[in-house]
N, C-alpha and C positions, 0 to 999 in steps of 0.2 A: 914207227910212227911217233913225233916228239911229243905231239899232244896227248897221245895216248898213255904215254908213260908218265906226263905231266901231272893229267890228272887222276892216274892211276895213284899218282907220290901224295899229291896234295890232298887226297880220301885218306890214305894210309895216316898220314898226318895229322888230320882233321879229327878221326879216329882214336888216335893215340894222344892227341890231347886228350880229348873227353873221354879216356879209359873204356871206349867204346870197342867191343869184339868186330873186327873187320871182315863180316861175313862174303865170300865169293860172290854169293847172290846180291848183296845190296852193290858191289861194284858193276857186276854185269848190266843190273838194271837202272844204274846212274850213267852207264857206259851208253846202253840200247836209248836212252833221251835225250843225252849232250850230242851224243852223231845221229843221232836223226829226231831233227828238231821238231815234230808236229805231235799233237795230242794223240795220245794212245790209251788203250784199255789193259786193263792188269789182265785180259783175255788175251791181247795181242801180245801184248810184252813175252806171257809165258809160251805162246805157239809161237813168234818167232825166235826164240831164247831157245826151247827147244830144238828148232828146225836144226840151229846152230850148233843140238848134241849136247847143250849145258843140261847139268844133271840137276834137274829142278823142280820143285811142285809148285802147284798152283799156291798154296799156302805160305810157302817160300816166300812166293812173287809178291802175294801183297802182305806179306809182315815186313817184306823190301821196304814198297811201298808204303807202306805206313810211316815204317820209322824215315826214310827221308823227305817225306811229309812233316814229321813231325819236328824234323832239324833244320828245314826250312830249304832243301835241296829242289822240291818239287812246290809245284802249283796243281790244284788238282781243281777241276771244275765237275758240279755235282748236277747243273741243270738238265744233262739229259738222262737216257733211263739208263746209262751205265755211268760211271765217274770216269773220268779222260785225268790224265796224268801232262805235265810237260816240265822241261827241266828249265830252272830259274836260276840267278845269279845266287848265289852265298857269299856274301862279303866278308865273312867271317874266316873265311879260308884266303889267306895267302897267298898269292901263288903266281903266277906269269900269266898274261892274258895269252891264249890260246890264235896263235891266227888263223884267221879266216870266221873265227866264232865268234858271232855277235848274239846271236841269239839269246844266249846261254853261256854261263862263262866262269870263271874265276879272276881273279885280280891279282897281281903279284905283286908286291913291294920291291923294288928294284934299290938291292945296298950299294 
């Protein structure tokens, strides 16, 4: 899958500029948001994460969620009684626009 590997590169990237440890869990759960674009709970994220055998704790999931929250990867809505997650553009990253994904995305500079 091209986009899969795309944006698997373009985290790697992103990462390694900012001397940031490229933990498994924060890609699974930047992955589990960009392909399935609707608001989710750091509850769901980890019961379907799990379902899928990823070796994860709930603590994992949202220290995930925190930091790409905090890098500006997610949007995270707080008005109901759980906080819902969804995944947002990063202009800041590089990278080949994804087709088919509008929702969510990256940008790539084309040399």
């Amino acid at each position: 899958m091209e986009s899969l590997e795309l944006l698997t590169e373009a985290f790697h990237k992103y990462c390694k500029s900012r001397d940031v440890r490229q933990s498994g869990i924060k890609v699974l759960v930047l992955l589990k948001l960009w392909f399935d674009p609707v608001y989710k709970s750091a509850d769901n994220i980890f019961v379907e994460l799990k379902n899928t055998g990823a070796n994860c704790t709930a603590a994992s999931i949202n220290n995930a969620l925190n930091w790409l929250l905090a890098e500006g990867f997610l949007i995270k809505d707080s008005s109901l009684r759980k906080a819902l997650y969804y995944c947002q553009k990063k202009e800041s990253i590089v990278l080949l626009k994804l087709p088919g994904e509008t929702s969510c995305g990256f940008v790539r500079k084309i040399q």
